[in-house]
N, C-alpha and C positions, 0 to 999 in steps of 0.2 A: 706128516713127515715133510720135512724141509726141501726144495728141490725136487719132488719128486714127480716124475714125469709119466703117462699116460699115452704110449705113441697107436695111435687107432691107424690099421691097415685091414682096408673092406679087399674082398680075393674073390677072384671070377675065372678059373680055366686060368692061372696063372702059374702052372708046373715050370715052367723054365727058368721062373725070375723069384718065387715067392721067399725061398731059402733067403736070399743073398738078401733080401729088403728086410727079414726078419733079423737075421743075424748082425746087420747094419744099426738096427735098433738098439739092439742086446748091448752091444760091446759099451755104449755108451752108459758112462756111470752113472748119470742122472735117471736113467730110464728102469721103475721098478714095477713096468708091465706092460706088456705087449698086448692089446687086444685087437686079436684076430676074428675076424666076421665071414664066415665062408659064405658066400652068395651065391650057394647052387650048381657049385661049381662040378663041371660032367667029367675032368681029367682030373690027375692024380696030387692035384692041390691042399687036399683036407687031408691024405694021407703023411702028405709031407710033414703038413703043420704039425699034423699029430707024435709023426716022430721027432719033431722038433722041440715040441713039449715034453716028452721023455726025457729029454736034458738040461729042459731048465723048466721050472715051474716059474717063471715070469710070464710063459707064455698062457692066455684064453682068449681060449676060443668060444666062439659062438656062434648060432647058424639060427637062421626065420625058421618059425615053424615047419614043419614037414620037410623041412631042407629044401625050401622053393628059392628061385630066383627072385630079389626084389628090388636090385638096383644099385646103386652105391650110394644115394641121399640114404635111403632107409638102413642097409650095413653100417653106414656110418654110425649112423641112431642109435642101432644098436649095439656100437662100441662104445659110444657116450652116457648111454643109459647104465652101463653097464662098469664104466673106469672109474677108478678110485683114487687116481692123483691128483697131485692139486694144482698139477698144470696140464695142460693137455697138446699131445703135437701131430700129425698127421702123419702118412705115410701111403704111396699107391702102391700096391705089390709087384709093381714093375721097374717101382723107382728104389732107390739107396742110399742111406744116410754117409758121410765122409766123416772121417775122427773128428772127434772134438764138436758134435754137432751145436752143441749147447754150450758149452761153455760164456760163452759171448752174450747170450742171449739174457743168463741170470748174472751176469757183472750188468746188465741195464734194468731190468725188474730190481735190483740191489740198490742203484744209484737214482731210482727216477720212480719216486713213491707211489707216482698215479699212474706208471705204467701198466697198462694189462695185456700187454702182448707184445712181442715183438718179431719182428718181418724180415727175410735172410733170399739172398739168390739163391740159385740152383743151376747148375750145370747141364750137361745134354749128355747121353752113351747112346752112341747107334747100335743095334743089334742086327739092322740089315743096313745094305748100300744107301749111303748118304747124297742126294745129289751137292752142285758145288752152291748151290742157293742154299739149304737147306745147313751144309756147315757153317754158311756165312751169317745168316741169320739166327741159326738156335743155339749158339754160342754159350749166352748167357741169358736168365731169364730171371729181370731185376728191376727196381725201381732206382732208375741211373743219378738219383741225388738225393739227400736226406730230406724230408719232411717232414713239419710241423704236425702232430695228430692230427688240429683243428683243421687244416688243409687236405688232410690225406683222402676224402672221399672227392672230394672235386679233383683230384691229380689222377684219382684211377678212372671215376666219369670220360674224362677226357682222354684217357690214356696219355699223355702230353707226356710226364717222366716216367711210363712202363708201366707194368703190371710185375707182380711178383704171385709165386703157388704157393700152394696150402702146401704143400712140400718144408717148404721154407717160413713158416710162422708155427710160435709158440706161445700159446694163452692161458692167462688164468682160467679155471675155472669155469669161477664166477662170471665168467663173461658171457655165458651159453643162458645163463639165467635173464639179461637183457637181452638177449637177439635170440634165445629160443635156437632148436636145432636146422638140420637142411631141410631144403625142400623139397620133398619125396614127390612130387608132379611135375618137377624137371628131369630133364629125360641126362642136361649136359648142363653147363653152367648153373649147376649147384653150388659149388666152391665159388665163385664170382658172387655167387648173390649173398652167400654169408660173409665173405668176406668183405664188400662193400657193406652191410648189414653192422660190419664189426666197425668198419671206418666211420661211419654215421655217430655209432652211440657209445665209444668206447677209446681210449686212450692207446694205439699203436705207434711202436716207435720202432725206426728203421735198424738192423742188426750191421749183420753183414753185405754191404749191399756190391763191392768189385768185386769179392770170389766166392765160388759155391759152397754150400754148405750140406746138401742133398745132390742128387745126379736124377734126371730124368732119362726111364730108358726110353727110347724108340725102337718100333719094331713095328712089323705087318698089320698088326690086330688095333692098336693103337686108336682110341673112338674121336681123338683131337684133329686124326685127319679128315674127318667127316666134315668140312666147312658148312655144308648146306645143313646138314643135323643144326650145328653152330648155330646157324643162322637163325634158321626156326625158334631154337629154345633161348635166344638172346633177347630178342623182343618180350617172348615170353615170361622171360627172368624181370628184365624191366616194370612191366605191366605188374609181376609179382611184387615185386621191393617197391613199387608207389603205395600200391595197397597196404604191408606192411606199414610204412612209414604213417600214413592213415592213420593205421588202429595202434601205432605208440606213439602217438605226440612228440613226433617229430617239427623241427622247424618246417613253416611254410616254404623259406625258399628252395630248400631241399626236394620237396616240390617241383619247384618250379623248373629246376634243373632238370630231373629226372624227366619231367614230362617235355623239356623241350628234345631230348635226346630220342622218346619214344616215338617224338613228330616225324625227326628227320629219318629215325628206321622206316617210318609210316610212305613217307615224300618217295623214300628209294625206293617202295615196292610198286608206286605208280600206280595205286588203286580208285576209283571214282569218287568223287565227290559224296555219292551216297554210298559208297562203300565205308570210308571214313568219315561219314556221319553214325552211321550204322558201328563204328569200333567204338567214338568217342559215348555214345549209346552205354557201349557195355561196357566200359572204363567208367565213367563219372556215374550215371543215374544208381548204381547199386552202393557208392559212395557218398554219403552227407557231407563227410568232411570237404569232399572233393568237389560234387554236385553244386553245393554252398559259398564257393570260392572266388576271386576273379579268375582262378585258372578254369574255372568252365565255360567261361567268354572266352579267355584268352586261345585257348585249346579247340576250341571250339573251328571245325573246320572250314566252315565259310569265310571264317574271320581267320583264324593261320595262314589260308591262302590266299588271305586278299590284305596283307598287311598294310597296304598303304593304304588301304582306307584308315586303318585306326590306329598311328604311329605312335600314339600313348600308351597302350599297351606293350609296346614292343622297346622302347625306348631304352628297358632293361640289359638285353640282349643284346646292345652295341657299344 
């Protein structure tokens, strides 16, 4: 079927907001099923769904074995394993789509042949008190200028023009087939890691990118205020996506990039010299690709922190 859209929303103890993120789906015309993944959830979330599926069979659901908690890489999973359109769009059960979500999105899949996805803002809703930092910064959450595919994984590397959410992109398919599903051993920055995964090997192109097209709610429970969680599972995501990159024949300098980014998370934690002998250990030697490479000199910690000895390696970088 032409158009038809797959909106995945993984649910965790999410009775307050679940409705309004389901029915935000529904309204849209493109959208010819909702797949719901209840994750365990201990309040009245899966009841909800359920009567929400009473009135439209667009709505399925799904739930892990035994009805355990398993995260939202693997919910996800398994609303992917599990959709049947031929595009697929995202959804958190806290957040909500805005009229017209898509529209925009397949006027560019229509005009742009090698498109396979394309990428839209999102807006903010507080459900508790907002500080004045807080309304001034989460405003909008976009990538503040259009870019090239070929460019779009270095501009989110560096963050330089923004970041944009899974909230806000819609993909073929066929896209999951090159980058494979989430990564169910992050704990946070899953979404980041497929989605840079997606910018690496796949053709994105910018939608809506001055007004929202989704609403991000905020509220108490919210896991994105955890910066230190953040933190942990970012290096970790990194360390994950060089690996990946490894084992699908990705370009070398892609590489390079990545690994210079994983250095400087490494530099900020201020660890010893045999400490990060001991990382670049578990990083490279279980990699051939990598092991085998100048990036194992280059990377290589004696030499990272003693650059001016060896200014030809590094010549890249400036």
């Amino acid at each position: 079927m032409k158009n038809s859209v797959s909106v995945i929303i993984p649910v965790y103890n999410c009775e307050r907001f679940v409705a309004k993120a389901i029915e935000s789906a529904l309204v849209q015309p493109e959208v010819t099923e909702v797949v719901v993944v209840d994750d365990g959830s201990q309040d009245a979330s899966l009841a909800i769904c359920k009567a929400l599926q009473l009135q439209d069979s667009r709505i399925k659901i799904f739930q892990h074995p035994n009805g355990v908690n398993k995260g939202r890489s693997a919910s996800r999973n398994l609303a992917l394993q599990n959709a049947t359109g031929n595009y697929i769009a995202f959804l958190d059960a806290d957040d909500y789509y805005l009229e017209n979500r898509f529209i925009n999105d397949f006027l560019i899949f229509q005009s742009n042949e090698n498109c396979e996805g394309v990428y839209n803002a999102i807006g903010t809703h507080f459900y508790r008190i907002a500080t004045k930092l807080e309304r001034e910064t989460h405003n909008l959450f976009t990538i503040n200028q259009h870019i090239v595919p070929e460019l779009l994984f270095d501009a989110l590397l560096t963050g330089k023009y923004g970041h944009f959410s899974i909230d806000g992109l819609t993909v073929k398919r066929e896209v999951f087939k090159a980058v494979g599903y989430l990564n169910e051993n992050l704990v946070v920055a899953e979404d980041t890691e497929l989605i840079w995964k997606m910018a690496i090997k796949c053709n994105l192109f910018a939608g809506i990118i001055s007004n929202a097209v989704a609403i991000r709610g905020v509220h108490e429970e919210n896991v994105f205020d955890d910066t230190a969680l953040y933190k942990r599972n970012t290096l970790k995501m990194l360390v994950s996506l060089l690996v990946w990159c490894a084992n699908n024949n990705v370009e070398f300098s892609v590489y390079d990039k990545i690994l210079n980014v994983i250095w400087i998370n490494k530099e900020k934690q201020k660890k010893t010299l045999l400490q990060n002998t001991y990382f670049w250990g578990e990083l490279f030697l279980p990699n051939k690709a990598l092991l085998f490479s100048i990036f194992a000199i280059k990377y290589f910690p004696v030499i990272r922190f003693r650059q001016s000895l060896f200014p030809f390696l590094y010549k890249n970088n400036h």
